[in-house]
Phi, psi and omega in degrees: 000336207263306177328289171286009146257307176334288167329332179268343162284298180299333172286335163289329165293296173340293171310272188331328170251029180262337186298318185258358162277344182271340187259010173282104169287155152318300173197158246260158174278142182254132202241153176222120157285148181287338178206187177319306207271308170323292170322316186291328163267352165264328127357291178298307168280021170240316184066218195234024143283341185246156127263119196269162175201134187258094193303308188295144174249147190328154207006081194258188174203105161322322179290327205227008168324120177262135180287129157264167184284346135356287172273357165312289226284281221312316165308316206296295164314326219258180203257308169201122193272158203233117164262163149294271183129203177059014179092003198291301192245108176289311187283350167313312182304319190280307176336288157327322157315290192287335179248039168077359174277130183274340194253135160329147158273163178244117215271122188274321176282031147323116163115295183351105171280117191283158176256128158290162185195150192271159156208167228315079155090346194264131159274109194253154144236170208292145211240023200249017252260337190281330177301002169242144187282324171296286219296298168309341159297302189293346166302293174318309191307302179311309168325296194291336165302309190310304190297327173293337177274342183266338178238028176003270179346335193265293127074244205328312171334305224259325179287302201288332142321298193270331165293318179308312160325310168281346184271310173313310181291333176286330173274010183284304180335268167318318213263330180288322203287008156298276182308251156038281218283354183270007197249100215303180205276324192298348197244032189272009192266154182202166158246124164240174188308283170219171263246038184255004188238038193292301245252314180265001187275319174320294184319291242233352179073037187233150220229108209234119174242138199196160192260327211258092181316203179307291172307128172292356215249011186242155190256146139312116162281163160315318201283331178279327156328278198313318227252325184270010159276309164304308162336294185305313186284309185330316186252035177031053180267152189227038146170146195274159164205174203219184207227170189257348155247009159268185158279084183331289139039306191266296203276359171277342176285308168312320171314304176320306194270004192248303223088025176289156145263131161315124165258357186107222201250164184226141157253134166206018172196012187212150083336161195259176189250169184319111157122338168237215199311340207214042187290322203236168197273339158317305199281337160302309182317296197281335166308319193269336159303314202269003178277281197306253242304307220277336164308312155331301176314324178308174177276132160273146217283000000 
């Protein structure tokens, strides 16, 4: 008897560590994002099967990135790169060119119901999509497809990751339309840099006034300044805020000339670098509720 338990123990070791050797890689898949906010959901559904690299660095600006050879050799390497779409990273095709990756990349706001927005007369859409907390579920869904199809062995890793995720984000979800909605709908106006918070203004019922279309890489006329100061005055918004990968600069003058109050700082296309307000694409999202409400929240002037 002592004999066949003994046997019966080794074969349980065995299994158990035949188990976490199927669930090992040799060495981890390697990913490349186009900016921070990417990286950071795929890190989360991945875990320490995958390794990410963010060609954009913390508070970076996407519209206007120039690519280095860096990041050729980083394309060169990975297994599989993860975009936005929609046009956002305009400079990626000549990347993929120059550095020899051979596979689509994979556009994580697939599925997304997109929104439209004017630019010079033109109906464009809006490429900011990660900004509603629902978008980002459907960012995540696309993540987990990908990595299971690029590891199978991983699969369960990557569903069970990624359900923890999706949970995180569904309470996010609920918590803007809460937080929002405690704020009365007339004081619900805000001024930003340009034109990035349509997706979450959609969700969540907040009214986004900017000098500035979808792109940092576009100029303001005199004459649409002048029209959005009247505006700002007209509909009483009472306070501005500027971005963390933009030029502040344009829209503090608007302020100046309107009577906006500083409402503070915004993440809407970077993550903050480690340590701060906005490290992870959870903690930007709720960092940026609680930023717009509690300004909101002020008495209009």
């Amino acid at each position: 008897m002592t004999q066949q338990r003994s046997i019966l123990a080794r074969l349980l070791c065995i299994l158990t560590f035949s188990t976490i050797a199927g669930l090992t890689q040799a060495k981890p898949l390697e990913a490349v994002a186009s900016f921070t906010v990417l990286a950071d959901m795929v890190h989360n559904v991945g875990g320490e099967r995958v390794r990410v690299t963010s060609l954009i660095g913390p508070n970076g600006d996407p519209h206007v990135y120039e690519p280095t050879p860096s990041d050729a050799q980083s394309l060169k390497r990975a297994d599989l790169v993860f975009v936005s779409g929609l046009h956002l990273e305009g400079w990626l095709d000549r990347l993929i060119n120059a550095s020899g990756y051979a596979k689509a990349p994979v556009v994580l706001s697939e599925g997304v119901k997109t929104r439209t927005m004017e630019e010079d007369g033109q109906q464009i859409v809006d490429p900011h999509a990660w900004n509603s907390a629902a978008n980002g579920q459907v960012y995540v869904r696309n993540i987990i497809a990908a990595l299971s199809q690029a590891d199978p062995g991983g699969a369960s890793v990557y569903q069970a990751n990624g359900a923890r995720y999706l949970k995180q984000l569904q309470a996010l979800d609920q918590y803007a339309r809460e937080q929002v909605q405690s704020v009365p709908a007339a004081q619900r106006k805000v001024l930003t840099s340009h034109d990035a918070f349509g997706y979450f203004g959609d969700a969540y019922g907040v009214k986004f006034l900017s000098p500035l279309g979808f792109s940092t890489e576009n100029e303001a006329s005199a004459a649409d300044v002048a029209a959005l100061i009247r505006q700002i005055k007209a509909e009483h918004v009472s306070a501005y805020f500027f971005e963390n990968s933009g030029d502040p600069r344009l829209v503090k003058q608007i302020a100046a000339a309107s009577g906006a109050q500083p409402g503070g700082e915004l993440y809407v296309e970077s993550l903050s670098k480690a340590g701060g307000p906005a490290a992870t694409y959870a903690q930007m999202f709720r960092y940026n509720v609680d930023t717009l409400v509690a300004a909101m929240r002020k008495s209009v002037r």
